[in-house]
N, C-alpha and C positions, 0 to 999 in steps of 0.2 A: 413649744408651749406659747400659748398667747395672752399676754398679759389684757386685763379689762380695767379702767378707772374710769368710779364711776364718779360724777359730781352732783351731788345734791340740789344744793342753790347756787346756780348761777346766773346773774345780774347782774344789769349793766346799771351804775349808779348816774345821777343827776350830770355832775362832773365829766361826762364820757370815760371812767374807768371801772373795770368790770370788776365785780365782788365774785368771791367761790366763797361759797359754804364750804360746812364738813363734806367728806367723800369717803370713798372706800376704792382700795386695791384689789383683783381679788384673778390669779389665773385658770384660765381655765384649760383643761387638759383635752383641744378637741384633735390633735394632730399628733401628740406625744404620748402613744401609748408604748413607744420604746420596745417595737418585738424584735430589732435587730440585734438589739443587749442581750435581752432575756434568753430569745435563743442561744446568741454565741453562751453564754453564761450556763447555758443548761449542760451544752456541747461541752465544754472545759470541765464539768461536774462527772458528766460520766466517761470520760476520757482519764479524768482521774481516778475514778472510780475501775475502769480498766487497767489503768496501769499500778492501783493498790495489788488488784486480784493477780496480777502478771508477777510483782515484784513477792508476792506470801507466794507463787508456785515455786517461783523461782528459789525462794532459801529454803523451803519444804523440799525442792528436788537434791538440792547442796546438802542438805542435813540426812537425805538418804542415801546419798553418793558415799558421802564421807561416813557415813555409819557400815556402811557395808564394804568399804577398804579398809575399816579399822579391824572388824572382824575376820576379815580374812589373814589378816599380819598376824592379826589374836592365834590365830589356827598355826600358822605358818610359825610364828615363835612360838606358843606352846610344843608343836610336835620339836622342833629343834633342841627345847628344854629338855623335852621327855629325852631321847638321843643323845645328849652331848657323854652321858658321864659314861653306857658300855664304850662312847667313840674313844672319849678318854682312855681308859682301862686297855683299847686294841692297841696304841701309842705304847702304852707303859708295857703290855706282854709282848710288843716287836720289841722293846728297847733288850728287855730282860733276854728275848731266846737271840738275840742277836750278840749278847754278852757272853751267853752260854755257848753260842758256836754253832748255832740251831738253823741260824739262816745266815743267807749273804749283806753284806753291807749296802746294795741297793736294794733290797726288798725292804728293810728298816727306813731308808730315805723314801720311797716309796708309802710308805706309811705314815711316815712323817710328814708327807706330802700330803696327803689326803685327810689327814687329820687336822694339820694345819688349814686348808681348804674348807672343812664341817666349823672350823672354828670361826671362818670368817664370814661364812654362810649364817652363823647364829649371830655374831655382829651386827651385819646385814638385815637379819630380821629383826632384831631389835631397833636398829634404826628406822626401819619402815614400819615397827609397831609406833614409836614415838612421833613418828611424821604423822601419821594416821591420827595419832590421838591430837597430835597440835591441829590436823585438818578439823578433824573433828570437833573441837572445842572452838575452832573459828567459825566456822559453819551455824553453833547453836550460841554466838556470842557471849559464852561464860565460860569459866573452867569448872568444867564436868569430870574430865580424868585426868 
């Protein structure tokens, strides 16, 4: 930018020293039209502007990730629920014919074995239902479930 001042009256008095009138300052803008800002400036605007649209796909994809692990745990401990009480019930009728004389003492262990097993298997999906929903609820930043 180039600055201009201008001087109105100027004269040289009687004395040999020079008088200035009023004046004006005033720049003029013939060299500064500043396109190396403006660009870079533009550049930064839609680079930001790309990295908004990157960062909503981004928690949009998190929010369908974790929607559809919760519902699959959903699936996976509901049916576990639905199951656990006949699995119960096989437990309780080994223990019973095994009392009766009905079967051997490893077929009863056996059973207990496997029962114990469906037991920790519904654990197990309980805990990945709950992991799922904590995924979940960080995903859409609030508590949803």
């Amino acid at each position: 930018m180039i600055s201009f001042i201008g001087i109105l009256n100027a004269r040289r008095e009687h004395d040999g020293k020079l008088a200035l009138g009023p004046g004006f300052q005033m720049p003029l803008p013939v060299f500064n039209f500043n396109r190396g800002r403006i660009m870079r400036a533009r550049a930064e605007m839609e680079q930001a502007a790309y990295l908004y649209v990157e960062a909503k796909r981004q928690v949009q994809l998190e929010v369908q990730e974790a929607l559809a692990q919760y519902q699959a745990a959903r699936q996976t401990a509901d049916l576990w629920q639905l199951n656990r009480q006949p699995i119960l019930n096989t437990a309780d009728q080994a223990r019973k014919a095994f009392e009766a004389g009905e079967i051997s003492y490893f077929f009863y262990l056996q059973t207990v074995l496997q029962v114990t097993d469906v037991q920790l298997r519904i654990v197990d999906a309980d805990a990945a239902l709950r992991r799922a929903a904590v995924q979940l609820n960080y995903a859409l930043g609030r508590q949803m479930l």
